[in-house]
N, C-alpha and C positions, 0 to 999 in steps of 0.2 A: 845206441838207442837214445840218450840221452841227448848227442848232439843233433837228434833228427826231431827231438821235441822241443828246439831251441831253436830250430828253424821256421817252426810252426806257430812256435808262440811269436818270434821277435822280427823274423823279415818281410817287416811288412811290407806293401806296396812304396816303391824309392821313392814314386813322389810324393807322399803324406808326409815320409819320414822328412825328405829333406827341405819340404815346404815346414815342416814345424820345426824342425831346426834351424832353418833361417828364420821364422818368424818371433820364437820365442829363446831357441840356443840355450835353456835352462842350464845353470850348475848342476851338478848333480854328484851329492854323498853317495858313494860306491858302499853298500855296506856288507859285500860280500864277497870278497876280493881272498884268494889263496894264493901264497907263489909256494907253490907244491916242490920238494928235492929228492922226491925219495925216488923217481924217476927220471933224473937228472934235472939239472937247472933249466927251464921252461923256453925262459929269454933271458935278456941281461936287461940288470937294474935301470938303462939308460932307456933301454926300448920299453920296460915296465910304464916307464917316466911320460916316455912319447905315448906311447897309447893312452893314458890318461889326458895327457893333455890336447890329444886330434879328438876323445870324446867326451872333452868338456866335465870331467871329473877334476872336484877340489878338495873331496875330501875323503876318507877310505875308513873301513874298519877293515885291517890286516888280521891275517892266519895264515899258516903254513902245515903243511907235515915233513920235517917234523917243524918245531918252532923256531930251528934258524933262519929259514929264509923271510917270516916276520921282522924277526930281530935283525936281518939286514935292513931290510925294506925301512923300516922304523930309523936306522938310523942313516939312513943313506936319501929320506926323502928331502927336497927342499922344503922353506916355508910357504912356498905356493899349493902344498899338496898337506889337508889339516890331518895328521892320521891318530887311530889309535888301534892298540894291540888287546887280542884276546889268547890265550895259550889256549894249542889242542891240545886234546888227550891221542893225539896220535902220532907216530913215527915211521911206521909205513900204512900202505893201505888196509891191510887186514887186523891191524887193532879197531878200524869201525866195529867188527862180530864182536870184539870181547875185553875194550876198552876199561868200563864198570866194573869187568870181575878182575882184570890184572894188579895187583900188589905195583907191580913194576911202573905204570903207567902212573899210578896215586902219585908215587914216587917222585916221579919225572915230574909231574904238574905241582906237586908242592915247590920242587928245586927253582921249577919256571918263575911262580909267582914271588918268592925270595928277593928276585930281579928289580921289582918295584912297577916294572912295564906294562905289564897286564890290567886291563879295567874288566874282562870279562874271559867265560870260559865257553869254548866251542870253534867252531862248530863243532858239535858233537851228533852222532846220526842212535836213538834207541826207540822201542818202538815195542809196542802191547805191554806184556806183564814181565817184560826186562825191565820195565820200571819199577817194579816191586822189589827188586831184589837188595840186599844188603848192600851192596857194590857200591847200586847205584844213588841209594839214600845216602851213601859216607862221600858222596860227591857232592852232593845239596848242601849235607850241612857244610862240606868245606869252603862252599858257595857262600852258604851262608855268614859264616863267621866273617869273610872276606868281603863280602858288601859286593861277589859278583855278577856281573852281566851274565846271562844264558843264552847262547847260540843255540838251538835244540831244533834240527831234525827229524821230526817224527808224528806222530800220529794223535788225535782228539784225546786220547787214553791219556798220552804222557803227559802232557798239556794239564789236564785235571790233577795228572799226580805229583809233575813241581811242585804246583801252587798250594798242597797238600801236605810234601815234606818240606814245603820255604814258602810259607805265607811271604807275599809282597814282594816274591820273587821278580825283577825285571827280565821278561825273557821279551829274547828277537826269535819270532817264530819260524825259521828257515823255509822256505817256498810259500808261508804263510798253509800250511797245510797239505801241500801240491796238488792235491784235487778232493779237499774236505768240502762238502758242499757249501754254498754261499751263507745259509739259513745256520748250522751251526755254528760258522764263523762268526757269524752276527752274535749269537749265544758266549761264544765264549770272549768274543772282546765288549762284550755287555759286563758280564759276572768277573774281571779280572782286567783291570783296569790298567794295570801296569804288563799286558800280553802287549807284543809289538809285531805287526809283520812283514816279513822283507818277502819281495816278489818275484825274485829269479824264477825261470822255469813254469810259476804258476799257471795251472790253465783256467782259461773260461773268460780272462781279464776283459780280451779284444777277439772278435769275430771280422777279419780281414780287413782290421785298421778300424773297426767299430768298435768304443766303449761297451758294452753290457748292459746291460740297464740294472741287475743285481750288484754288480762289483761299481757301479754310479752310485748305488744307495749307500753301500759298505764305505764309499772313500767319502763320501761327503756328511756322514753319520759320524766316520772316527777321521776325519782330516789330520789328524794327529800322529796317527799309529800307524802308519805306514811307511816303510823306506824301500829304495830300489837295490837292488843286488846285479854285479855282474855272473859272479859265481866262477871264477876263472878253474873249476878243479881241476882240468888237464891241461898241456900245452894247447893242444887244440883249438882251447874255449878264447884264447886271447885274443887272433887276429880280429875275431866277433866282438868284440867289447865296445868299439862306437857305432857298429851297428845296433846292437844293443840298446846303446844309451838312445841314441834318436829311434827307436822303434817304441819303445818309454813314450820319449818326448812326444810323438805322432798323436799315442791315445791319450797322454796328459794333457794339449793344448784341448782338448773334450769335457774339460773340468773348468769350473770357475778358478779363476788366474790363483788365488788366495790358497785353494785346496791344492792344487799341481804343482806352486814353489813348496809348498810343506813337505810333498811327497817326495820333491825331487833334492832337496836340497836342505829344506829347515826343519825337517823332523832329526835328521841326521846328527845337525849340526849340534840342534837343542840337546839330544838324547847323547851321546856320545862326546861333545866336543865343549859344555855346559853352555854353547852359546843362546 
């Protein structure tokens, strides 16, 4: 399912993409990049390497399930590749249902951040009134006391309820919603200023290589708050990743040059990398 709404959002027409590829070739901060193990190793850390660099990616926010294959990638990248790590709270696939309520998993993520490596936690996927629960507030505050980033997955509800248990919370809001309408995203990156959204998967962005005229007002309102994601969560998602990135690039040269480096590359950089 997933990989059929990835076709939809990102393969655009070849020659938009590869006309703005040539004509602009943006950098572009990957800030949703996973090399998943718990399904064996994906590709090798070389070809991880090579694909990055045929799609013009420089810089990455790294994740894994479980957090080894971060912590390779982390140290195994050169300094042509600017990265930084976030610990999941996951180990195989099915801790996304019950991540919040596991003892074990707290566990595990206190051990990670010990490490020093971590600047943020997530991706983490919770969604309606799982955010109410006890689990998941003794995440926030662990958040909290640790000054980290929030990868969060999930829906307008939880969004209100970080920012409720961790006033000033910095979150990157995964798919930016994945199909929250336009009008409330407006609303909530109005009232919470420190919300950030990365765009993997999102829909509505582009209508067959055409900008939007909602998501034109949204990126040039918050030029700021925006990053791109590949979202590598299976094997599968890799070979796609510079198409991807120039299918990006297609509906970015649609933006004033100033807004589309931000999105592609210096929002990234600034937020994650203090450049």
């Amino acid at each position: 399912m997933r990989r059929s709404i990835s076709a939809a959002l990102f393969a655009l027409p070849l020659a938009m993409a590869g006309a703005s590829a040539g004509a602009e070739r943006l950098p572009v901060f990957d800030a949703h990049v996973h090399y998943n193990f718990d399904f064996g190793r994906p590709l090798s850390v070389q070809a991880v390497l090579d694909t990055w660099r045929e799609a013009g990616i420089r810089g990455v926010l790294l994740t894994s399930r479980p957090n080894d294959g971060t912590r390779e990638l982390l140290a195994a990248a050169p300094p042509e590749f600017k990265a930084v790590a976030f610990a999941r709270p996951y180990v195989v696939m099915s801790d996304v249902q019950t991540w919040f309520r596991d003892p074990a998993i707290y566990a595990m993520i206190e051990h990670e951040l010990e490490r020093g490596i971590y600047v943020g936690l997530g991706e983490f996927h919770i969604f309606g009134r799982d955010a109410d629960t006890e689990g998941f507030a003794r995440f926030m505050r662990l958040a909290q006391q640790r000054g980290l980033w929030l990868h969060a997955h999930c829906d307008d509800y939880v969004i209100e309820r970080i920012f409720g248990l961790y006033p000033g919370a910095k979150v990157l809001w995964a798919h930016t919603g994945m199909g929250t309408a336009e009008g409330r995203l407006d609303e909530l990156f109005a009232r919470y200023p420190t919300l950030h959204g990365e765009l993997s998967y999102r829909g509505g962005i582009a209508d067959s290589g055409t900008l939007s005229p909602a998501w034109r007002q949204l990126f040039t309102k918050y030029p700021q708050r925006f990053v791109l994601g590949s979202d590598t969560w299976m094997p599968q998602r890799w070979p796609d990743v510079p198409e991807i990135m120039d299918g990006y690039r297609a509906w970015l040269s649609q933006l004033p040059p100033e807004v589309a480096e931000n999105i592609a590359w210096r929002n990234g950089a600034r937020l994650f990398l203090g450049e």
